[in-house]
VEXDREN-2710 file (C-alpha; in Angstrom, 1 decimal):
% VEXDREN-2710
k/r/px/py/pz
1/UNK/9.9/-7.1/-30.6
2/UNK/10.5/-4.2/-33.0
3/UNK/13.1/-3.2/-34.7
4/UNK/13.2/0.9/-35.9
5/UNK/15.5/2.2/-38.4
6/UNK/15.8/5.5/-39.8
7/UNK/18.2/8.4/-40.9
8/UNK/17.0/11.1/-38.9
9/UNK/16.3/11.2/-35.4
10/UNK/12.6/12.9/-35.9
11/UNK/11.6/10.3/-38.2
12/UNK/12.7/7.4/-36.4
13/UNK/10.7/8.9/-33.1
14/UNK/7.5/9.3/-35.5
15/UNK/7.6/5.4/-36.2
16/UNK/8.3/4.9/-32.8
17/UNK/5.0/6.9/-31.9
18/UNK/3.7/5.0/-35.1
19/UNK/3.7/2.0/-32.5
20/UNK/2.5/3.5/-29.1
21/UNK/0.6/6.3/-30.3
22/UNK/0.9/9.5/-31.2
23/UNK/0.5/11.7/-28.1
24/UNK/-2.7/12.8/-26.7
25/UNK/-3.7/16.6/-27.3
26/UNK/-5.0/18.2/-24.0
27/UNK/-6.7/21.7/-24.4
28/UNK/-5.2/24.8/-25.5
29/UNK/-5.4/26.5/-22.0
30/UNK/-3.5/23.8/-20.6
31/UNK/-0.5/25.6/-22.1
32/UNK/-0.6/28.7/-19.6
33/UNK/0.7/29.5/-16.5
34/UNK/-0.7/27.0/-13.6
35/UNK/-0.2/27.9/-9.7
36/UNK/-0.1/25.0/-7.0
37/UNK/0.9/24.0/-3.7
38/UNK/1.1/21.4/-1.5
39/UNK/0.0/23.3/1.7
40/UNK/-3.1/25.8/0.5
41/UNK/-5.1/24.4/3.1
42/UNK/-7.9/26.2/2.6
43/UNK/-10.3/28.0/0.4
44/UNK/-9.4/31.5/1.7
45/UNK/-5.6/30.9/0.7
46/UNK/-6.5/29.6/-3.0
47/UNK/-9.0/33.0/-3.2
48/UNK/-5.7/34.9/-1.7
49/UNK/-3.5/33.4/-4.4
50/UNK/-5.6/34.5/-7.2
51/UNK/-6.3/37.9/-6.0
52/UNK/-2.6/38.2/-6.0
53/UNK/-2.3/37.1/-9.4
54/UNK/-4.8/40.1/-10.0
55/UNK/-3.2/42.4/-7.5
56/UNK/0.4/41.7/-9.1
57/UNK/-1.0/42.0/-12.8
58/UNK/-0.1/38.5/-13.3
59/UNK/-1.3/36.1/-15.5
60/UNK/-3.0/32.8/-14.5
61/UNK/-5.0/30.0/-16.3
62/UNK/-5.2/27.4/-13.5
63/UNK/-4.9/26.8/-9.5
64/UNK/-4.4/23.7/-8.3
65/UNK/-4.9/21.8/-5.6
66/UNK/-2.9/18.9/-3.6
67/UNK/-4.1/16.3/-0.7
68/UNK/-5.1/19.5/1.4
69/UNK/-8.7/19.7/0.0
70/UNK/-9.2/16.1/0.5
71/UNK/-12.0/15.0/3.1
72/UNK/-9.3/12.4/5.5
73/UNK/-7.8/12.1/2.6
74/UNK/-10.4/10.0/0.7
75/UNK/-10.4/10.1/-2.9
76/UNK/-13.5/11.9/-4.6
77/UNK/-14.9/13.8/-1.1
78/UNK/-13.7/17.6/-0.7
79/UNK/-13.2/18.9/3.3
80/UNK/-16.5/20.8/3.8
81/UNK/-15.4/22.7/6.8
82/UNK/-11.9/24.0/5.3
83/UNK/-13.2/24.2/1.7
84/UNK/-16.5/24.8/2.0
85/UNK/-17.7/26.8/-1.3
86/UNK/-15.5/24.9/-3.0
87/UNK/-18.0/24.3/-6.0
88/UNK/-18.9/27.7/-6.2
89/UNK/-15.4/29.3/-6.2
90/UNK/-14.6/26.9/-9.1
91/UNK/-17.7/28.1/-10.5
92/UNK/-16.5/31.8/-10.3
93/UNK/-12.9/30.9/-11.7
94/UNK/-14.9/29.6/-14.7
95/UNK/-16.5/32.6/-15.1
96/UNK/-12.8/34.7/-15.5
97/UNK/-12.4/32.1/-18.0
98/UNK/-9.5/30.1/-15.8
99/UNK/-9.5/26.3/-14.8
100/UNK/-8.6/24.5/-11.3
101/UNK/-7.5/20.6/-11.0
102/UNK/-6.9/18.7/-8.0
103/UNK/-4.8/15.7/-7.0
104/UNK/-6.0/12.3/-7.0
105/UNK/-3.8/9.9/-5.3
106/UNK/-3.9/5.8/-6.4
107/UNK/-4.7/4.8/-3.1
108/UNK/-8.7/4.2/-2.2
109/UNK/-8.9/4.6/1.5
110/UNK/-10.1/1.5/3.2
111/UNK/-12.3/2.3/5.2
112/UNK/-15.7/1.2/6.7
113/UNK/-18.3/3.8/6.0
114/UNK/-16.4/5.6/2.9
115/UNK/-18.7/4.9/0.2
116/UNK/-15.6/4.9/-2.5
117/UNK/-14.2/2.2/-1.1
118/UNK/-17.2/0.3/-0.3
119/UNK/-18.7/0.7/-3.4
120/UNK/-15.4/-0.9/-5.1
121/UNK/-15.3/-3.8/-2.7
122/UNK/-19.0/-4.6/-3.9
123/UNK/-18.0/-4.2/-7.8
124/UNK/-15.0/-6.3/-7.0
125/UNK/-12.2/-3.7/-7.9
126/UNK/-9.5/-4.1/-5.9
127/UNK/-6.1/-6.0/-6.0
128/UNK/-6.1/-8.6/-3.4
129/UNK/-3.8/-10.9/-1.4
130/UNK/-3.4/-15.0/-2.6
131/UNK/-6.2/-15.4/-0.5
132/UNK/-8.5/-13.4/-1.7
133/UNK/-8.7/-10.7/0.4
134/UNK/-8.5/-6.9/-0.7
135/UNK/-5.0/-6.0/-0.6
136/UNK/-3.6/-3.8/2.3
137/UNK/-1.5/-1.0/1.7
138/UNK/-0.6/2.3/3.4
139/UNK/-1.0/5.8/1.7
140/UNK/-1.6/9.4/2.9
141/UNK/-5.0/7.4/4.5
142/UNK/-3.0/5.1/6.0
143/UNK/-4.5/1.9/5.2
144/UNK/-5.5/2.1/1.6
145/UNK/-6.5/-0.3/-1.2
146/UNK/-5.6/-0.3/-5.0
147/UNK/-7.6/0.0/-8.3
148/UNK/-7.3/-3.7/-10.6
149/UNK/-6.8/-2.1/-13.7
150/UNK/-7.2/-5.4/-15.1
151/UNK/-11.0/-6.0/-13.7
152/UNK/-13.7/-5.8/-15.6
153/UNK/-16.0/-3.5/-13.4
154/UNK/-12.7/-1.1/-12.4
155/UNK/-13.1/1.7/-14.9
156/UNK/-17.0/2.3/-14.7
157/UNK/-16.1/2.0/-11.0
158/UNK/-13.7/5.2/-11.5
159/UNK/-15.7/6.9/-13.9
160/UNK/-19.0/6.5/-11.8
161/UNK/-17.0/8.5/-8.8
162/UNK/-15.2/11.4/-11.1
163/UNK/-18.7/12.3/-12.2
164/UNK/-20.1/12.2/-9.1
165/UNK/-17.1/14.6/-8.0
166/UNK/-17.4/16.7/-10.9
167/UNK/-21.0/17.1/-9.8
168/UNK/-19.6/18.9/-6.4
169/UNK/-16.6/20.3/-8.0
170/UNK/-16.0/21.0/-11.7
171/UNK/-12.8/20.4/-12.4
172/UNK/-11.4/20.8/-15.8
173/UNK/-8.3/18.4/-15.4
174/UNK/-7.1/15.9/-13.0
175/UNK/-3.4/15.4/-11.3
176/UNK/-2.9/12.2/-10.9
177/UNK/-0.5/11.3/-8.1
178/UNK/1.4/8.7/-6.1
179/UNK/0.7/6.5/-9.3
180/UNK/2.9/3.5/-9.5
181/UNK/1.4/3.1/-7.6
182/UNK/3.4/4.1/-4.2
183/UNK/3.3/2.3/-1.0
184/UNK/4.7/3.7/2.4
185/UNK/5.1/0.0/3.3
186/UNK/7.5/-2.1/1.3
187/UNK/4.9/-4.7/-0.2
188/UNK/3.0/-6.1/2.3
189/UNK/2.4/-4.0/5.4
190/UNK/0.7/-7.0/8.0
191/UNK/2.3/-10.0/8.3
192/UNK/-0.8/-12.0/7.7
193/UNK/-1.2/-10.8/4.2
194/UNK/2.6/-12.0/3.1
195/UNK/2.1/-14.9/0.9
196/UNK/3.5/-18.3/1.7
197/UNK/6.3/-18.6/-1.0
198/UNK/7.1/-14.7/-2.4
199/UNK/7.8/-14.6/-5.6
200/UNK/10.2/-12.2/-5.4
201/UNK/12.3/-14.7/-3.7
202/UNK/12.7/-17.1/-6.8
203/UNK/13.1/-14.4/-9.4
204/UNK/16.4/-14.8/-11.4
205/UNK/17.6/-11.8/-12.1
206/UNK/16.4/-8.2/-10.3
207/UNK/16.7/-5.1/-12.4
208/UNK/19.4/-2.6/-10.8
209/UNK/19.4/-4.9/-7.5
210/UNK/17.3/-3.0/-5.8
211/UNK/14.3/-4.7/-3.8
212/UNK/11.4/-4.0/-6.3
213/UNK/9.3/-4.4/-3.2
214/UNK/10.4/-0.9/-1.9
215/UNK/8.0/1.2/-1.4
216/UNK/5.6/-0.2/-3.6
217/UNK/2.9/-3.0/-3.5
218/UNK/3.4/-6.5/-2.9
219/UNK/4.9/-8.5/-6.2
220/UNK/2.5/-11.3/-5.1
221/UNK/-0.5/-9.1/-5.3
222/UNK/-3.5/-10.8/-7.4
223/UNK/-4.8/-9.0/-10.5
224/UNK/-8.1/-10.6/-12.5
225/UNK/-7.1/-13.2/-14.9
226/UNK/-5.0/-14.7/-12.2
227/UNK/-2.3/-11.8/-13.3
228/UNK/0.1/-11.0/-10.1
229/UNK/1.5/-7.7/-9.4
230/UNK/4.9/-8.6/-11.0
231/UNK/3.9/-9.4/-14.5
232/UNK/2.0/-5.7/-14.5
233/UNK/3.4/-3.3/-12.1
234/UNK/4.6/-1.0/-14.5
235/UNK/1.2/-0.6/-16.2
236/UNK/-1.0/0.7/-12.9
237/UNK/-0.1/4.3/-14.1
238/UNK/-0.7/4.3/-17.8
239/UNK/-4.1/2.2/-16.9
240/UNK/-5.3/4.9/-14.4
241/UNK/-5.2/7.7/-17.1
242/UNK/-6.5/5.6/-19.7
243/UNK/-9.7/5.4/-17.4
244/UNK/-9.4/8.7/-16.8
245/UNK/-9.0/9.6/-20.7
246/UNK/-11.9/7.6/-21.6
247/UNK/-14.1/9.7/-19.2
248/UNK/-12.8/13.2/-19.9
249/UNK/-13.5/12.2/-23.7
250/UNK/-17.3/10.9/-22.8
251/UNK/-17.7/14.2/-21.1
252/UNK/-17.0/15.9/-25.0
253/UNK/-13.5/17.0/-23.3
254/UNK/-10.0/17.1/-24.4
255/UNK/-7.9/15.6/-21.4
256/UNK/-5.6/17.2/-19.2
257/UNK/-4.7/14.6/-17.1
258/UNK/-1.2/14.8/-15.1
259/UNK/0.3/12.2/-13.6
260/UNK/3.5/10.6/-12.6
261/UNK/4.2/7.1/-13.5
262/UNK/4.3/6.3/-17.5
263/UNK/4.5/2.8/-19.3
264/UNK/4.8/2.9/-23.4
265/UNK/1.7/4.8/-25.0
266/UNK/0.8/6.8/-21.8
267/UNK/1.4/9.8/-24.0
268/UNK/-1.7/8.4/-26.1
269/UNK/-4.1/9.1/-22.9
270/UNK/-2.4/11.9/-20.6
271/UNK/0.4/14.6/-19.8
272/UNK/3.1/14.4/-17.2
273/UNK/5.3/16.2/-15.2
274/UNK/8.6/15.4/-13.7
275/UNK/7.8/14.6/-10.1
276/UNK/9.1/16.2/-7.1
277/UNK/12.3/18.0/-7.9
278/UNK/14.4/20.3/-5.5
279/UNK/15.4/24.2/-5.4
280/UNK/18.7/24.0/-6.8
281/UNK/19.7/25.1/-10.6
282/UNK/21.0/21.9/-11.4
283/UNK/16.8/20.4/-11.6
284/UNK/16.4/23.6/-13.5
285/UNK/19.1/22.2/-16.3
286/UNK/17.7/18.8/-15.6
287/UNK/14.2/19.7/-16.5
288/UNK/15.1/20.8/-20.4
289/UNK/16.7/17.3/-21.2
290/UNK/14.0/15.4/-18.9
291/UNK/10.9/17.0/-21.2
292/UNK/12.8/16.6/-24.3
293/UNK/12.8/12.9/-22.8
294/UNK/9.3/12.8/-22.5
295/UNK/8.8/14.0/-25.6
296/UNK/10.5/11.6/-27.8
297/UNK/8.8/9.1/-26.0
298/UNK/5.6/10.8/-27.1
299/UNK/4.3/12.3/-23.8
300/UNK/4.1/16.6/-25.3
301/UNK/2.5/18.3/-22.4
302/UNK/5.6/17.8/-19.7
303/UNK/7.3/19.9/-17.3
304/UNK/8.7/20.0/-13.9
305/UNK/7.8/22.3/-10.8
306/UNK/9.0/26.0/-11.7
307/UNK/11.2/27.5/-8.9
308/UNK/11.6/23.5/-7.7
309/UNK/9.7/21.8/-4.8
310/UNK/11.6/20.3/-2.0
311/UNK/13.9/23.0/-0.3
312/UNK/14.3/26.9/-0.4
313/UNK/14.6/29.1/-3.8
314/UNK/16.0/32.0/-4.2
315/UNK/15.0/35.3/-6.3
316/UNK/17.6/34.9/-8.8
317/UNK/16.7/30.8/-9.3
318/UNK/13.3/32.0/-9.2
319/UNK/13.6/34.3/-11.7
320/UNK/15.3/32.3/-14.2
321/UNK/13.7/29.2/-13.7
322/UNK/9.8/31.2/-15.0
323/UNK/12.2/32.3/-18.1
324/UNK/12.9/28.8/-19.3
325/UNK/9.9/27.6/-17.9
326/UNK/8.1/29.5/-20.1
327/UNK/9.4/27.6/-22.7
328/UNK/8.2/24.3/-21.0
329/UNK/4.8/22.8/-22.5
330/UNK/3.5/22.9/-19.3
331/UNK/4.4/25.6/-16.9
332/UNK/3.6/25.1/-13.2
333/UNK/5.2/26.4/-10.0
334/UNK/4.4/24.0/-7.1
335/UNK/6.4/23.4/-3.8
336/UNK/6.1/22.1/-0.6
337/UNK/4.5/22.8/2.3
338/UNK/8.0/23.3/4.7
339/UNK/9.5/25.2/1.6
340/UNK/9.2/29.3/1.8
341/UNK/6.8/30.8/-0.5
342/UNK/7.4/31.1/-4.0
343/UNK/4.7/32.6/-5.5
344/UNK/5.5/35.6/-7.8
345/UNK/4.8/37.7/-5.6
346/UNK/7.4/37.2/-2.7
347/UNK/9.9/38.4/-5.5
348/UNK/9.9/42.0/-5.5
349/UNK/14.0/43.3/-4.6
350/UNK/15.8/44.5/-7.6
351/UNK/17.7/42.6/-9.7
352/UNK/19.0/45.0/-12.6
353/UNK/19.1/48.8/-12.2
354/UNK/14.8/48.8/-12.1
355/UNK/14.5/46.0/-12.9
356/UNK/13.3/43.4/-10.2
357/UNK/12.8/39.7/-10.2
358/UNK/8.9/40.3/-9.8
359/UNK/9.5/41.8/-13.6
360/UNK/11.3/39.1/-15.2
361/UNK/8.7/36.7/-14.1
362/UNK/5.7/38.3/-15.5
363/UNK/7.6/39.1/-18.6
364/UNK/8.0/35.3/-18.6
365/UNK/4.5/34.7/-18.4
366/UNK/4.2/37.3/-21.5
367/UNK/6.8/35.4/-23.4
368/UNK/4.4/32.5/-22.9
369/UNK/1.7/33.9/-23.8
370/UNK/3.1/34.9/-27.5
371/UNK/4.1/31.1/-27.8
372/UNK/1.0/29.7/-27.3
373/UNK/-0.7/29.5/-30.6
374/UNK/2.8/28.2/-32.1
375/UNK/2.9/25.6/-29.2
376/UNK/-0.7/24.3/-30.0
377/UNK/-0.2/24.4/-33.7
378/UNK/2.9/22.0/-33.5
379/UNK/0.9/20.0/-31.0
380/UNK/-2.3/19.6/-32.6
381/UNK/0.0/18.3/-35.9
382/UNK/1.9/15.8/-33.9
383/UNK/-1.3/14.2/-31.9
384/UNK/-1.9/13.1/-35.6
385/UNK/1.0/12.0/-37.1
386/UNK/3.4/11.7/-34.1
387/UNK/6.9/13.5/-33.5
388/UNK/8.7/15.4/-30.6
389/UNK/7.8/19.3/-30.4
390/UNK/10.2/20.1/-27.8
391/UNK/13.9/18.1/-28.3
392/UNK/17.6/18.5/-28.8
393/UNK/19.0/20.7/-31.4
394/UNK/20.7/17.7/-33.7
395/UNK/17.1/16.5/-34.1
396/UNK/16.7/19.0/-36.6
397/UNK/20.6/18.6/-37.8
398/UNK/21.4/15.4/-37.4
399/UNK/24.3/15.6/-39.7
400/UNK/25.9/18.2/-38.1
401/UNK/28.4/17.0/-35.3
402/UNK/28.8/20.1/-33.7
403/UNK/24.8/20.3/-32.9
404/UNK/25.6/17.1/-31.4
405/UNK/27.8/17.6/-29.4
406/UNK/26.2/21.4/-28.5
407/UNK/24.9/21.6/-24.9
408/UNK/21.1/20.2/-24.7
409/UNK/20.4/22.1/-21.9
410/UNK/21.3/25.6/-23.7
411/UNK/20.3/24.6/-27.4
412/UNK/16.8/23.8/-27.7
413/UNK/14.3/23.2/-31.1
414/UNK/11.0/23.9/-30.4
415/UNK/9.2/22.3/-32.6
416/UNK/11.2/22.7/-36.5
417/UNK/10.8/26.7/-36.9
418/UNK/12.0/27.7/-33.5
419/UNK/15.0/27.5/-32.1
420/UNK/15.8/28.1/-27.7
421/UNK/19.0/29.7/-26.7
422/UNK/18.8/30.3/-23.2
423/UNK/20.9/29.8/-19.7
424/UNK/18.9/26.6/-17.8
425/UNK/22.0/25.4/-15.6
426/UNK/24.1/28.2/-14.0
427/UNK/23.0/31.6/-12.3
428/UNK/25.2/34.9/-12.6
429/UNK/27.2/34.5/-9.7
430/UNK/28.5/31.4/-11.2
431/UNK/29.3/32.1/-14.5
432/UNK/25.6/32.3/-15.6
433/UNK/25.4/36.0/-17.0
434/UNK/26.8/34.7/-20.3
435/UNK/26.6/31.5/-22.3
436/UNK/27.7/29.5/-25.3
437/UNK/25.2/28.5/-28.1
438/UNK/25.7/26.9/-31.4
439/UNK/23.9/27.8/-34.4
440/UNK/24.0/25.7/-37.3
441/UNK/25.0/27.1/-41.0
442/UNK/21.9/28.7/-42.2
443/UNK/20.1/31.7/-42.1
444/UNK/18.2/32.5/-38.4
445/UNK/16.5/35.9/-37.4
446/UNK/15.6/36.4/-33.9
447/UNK/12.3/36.6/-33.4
448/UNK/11.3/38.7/-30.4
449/UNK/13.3/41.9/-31.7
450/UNK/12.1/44.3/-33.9
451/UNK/15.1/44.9/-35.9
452/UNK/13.8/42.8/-39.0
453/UNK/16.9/41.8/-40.9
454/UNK/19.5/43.2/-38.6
455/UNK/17.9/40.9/-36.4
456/UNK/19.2/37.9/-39.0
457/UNK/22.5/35.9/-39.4
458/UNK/22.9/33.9/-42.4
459/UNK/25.7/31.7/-41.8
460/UNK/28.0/29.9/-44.3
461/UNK/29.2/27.4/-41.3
462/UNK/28.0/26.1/-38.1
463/UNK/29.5/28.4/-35.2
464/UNK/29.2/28.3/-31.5
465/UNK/29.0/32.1/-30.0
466/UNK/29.0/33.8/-26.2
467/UNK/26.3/35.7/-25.8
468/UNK/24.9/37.7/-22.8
469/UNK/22.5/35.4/-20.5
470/UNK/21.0/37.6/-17.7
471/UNK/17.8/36.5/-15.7
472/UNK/15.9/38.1/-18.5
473/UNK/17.6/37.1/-21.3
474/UNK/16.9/34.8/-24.3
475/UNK/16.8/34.5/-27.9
476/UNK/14.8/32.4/-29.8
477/UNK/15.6/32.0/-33.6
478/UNK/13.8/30.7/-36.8
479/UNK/15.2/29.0/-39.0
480/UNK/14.6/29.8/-42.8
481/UNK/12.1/28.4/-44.5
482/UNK/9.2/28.4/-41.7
483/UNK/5.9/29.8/-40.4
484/UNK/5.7/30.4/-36.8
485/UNK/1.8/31.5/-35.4
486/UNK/2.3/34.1/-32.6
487/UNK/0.8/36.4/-31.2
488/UNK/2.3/39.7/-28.6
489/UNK/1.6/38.5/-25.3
490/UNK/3.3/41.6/-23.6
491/UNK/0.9/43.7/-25.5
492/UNK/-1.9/42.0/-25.0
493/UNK/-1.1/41.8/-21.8
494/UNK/-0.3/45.2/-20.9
495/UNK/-3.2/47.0/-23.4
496/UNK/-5.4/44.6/-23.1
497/UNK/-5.7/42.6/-20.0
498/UNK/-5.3/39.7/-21.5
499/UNK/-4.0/36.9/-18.2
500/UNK/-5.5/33.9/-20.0
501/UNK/-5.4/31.5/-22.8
502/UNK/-9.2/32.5/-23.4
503/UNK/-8.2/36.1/-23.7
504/UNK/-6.0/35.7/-26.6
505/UNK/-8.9/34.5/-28.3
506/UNK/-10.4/37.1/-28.9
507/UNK/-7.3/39.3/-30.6
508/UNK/-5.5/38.3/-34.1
509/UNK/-3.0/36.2/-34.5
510/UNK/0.8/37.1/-36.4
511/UNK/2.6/34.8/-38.8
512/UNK/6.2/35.3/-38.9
513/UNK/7.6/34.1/-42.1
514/UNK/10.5/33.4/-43.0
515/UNK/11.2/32.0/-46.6
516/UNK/14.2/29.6/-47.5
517/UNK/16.7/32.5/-48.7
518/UNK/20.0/34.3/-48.0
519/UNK/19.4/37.5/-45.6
520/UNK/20.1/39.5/-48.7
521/UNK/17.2/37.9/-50.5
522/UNK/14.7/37.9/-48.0
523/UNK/16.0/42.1/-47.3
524/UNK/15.2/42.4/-51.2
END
């Protein structure tokens, strides 16, 4: 058991990360603007997609794909008839400098004849039943075994077949689903694999009541060592992207790995995101306090699916969810198959005077693009030493009550230079066209205006203010006595055709300094 103490909230999570480990760094495209969805089925709709991104003048660094490439759903095989060229079209996105990942699910199909799964009974990889027998469960395969994290031949296992996947297909990262791993059975699915006395019958005390067998794998399931499925449930997800870590680093690569399930010290090994969310602006406010979550706990890289997943969005939801998603550490817009589409590209009406909701997104994905070298910088300092980059404004004012008490989903540090200001809860027709934001007593110039010190408040006093929050509207303030990397992602963008994280490698880079004086100083 430990005990943490400490004055300050951002010091207290660094000794916290001092324990677990300070969180992983993936690589630096990993920051832009991803495009997935569960119902691509084929390769002609993921070369549609990007051509749209082109078509649209759109930026993109990575398309993803879910189950829908998957041979019968079997782990490590591709469909050769729906997505054949896959290799090569991955090829060709590598040679426009952008990235693709695609899902792996927990469950190892079982199946006579799949080679995966055949090849793990042999190395003896498998959880199994009291009796010994590999462990039934039911997936999107329908009969599917699990990975023993705990045996000694499961990770060569797992990195044998991601090579010989990467071989077909070379993926750059890997989304690591269904990872806690799920069950569409509640813990044993055939009666003949129930063991004779369940544990879960003489346990004394069940956390939050609910039957921990729901949907997941039986509690009675055997792990090596003798271990059972209670005593290590909670790990399966952080040991899958450990194994998946370790081979992404013997391949000379930093990890992207994203997955869904997280014991302590995940953030050491892999990236998350928030897991299937729904089309409604109350996710979108949910997201900003949910990755400030995962970043105290010391997972960076997080974000939730842009636009949302499950149900029908709407332009103006749309809209405003790429502006504060832009601000996420990882941007993503994914949704379901039975949703409507919600690619950029389906939102071209007016939303302003000229402006239309098609604008305000790619001038999102330009915001982004100026962030990214300040994102990575902050990043790449707390994979060392620990710390959250994205958290609640009283992290940085913790002696102030009123930052405490100021809303989390409006008031946002990135990182200790940068301060968020922006509408992540209500759209105009409900009050969302202006917003209140509290600024603690200091001096803070806006950043993305170009009015240089009329841009600047110094203030004696902490104050809250109203300020104008349409779809396109934020402000983003640094505090004195910072350094902030940038770089002008519009104008890159625009001038220079920069739509990747690659492309802004090859411009200059801006430091926006602003030293520790009044406004009248600094002007001086």
């Amino acid at each position: 058991m430990y005990f943490m103490f400490a004055a300050e909230p951002n010091y207290l999570t660094e000794l916290y990360h001092s324990i677990v480990g300070p969180p992983v760094l993936p690589p630096q495209w990993s920051l832009g603007w991803h495009q997935c969805r569960w119902g691509y089925k084929n390769l002609d709709m993921l070369k549609e997609v990007v051509a749209n991104y082109t078509l649209f003048n759109l930026t993109l660094d990575t398309m993803w794909s879910d189950i829908d490439y998957l041979n019968k759903y079997e782990d490590f095989t591709y469909d050769h008839v729906n997505f054949d060229g896959l290799g090569d079209w991955v090829n060709g996105l590598h040679d426009q400098s952008m990235h693709y990942i695609p899902i792996i699910d927990a469950g190892i199909a079982k199946r006579e004849g799949y080679e995966v799964y055949e090849d793990g009974v042999n190395q003896d990889v498998f959880i199994k039943t009291e009796n010994g027998d590999v462990f039934t469960g039911q997936v999107w395969p329908d009969d599917a075994a699990f990975p023993d994290w705990f045996g000694e031949n499961t990770a060569s296992w797992w990195g044998n077949w991601l090579s010989k996947l990467h071989d077909q297909v070379g993926f750059d990262g890997l989304w690591e689903d269904m990872n806690e791993a799920s069950n569409f059975c509640n813990g044993v699915c055939y009666e003949n694999e129930r063991a004779m006395d369940p544990i879960k019958n003489k346990i004394p005390y069940t956390p939050s009541g609910r039957d921990l067998e729901e949907k997941s794998i039986t509690l009675d399931g055997k792990h090596a060592g003798d271990i059972t499925e209670l005593d290590v449930h909670s790990l399966f997800g952080t040991m899958e992207v450990k194994a998946t870590h370790d081979w992404f680093i013997a391949q000379g690569k930093r990890p992207m790995i994203i997955e869904r399930s997280a014991y302590a010290g995940m953030g050491k090994y892999g990236s998350r995101w928030l897991g299937d969310n729904f089309s409604q602006e109350a996710y979108m406010g949910y997201s900003v306090t949910g990755i400030m979550a995962h970043n105290i706990a010391g997972i960076q890289l997080a974000g939730s699916d842009i636009c949302g997943f499950i149900g029908d969005t709407n332009a103006e939801l749309c809209a405003r969810w790429y502006m504060v998603g832009a601000f996420y550490p990882f941007s993503r817009n994914h949704n379901a198959w039975d949703s409507m589409p919600q690619e950029p590209w389906h939102f071209q009406e007016v939303y302003d005077q000229s402006v239309s909701y098609l604008d305000i997104i790619r001038y999102a994905q330009e915001v982004k693009m100026s962030m990214i070298k300040y994102y990575y910088t902050w990043m790449s300092l707390n994979s060392y030493g620990g710390g959250a980059f994205y958290k609640p404004l009283f992290f940085d004012y913790p002696n102030d009550d009123a930052a405490m008490n100021a809303s989390q989903n409006h008031n946002i540090m990135l990182g200790s230079a940068l301060k968020l200001s922006i509408q992540s809860t209500t759209l105009g027709k409900d009050g969302g066209n202006s917003t209140e934001f509290y600024f603690p007593a200091g001096l803070w110039c806006n950043v993305f205006n170009k009015d240089g010190t009329n841009g600047c408040m110094d203030l004696s006093a902490g104050q809250s203010m109203t300020l104008s929050t349409l779809a396109y509207e934020f402000y983003l303030h640094m505090a004195a006595g910072n350094i902030a990397p940038m770089q002008d992602g519009k104008t890159l963008h625009m001038n220079s055709n920069v739509t990747t994280i690659a492309g802004l490698q090859e411009h200059p880079v801006d430091f926006h300094i602003l030293p520790a004086c009044d406004a009248s100083a600094c002007n001086a």
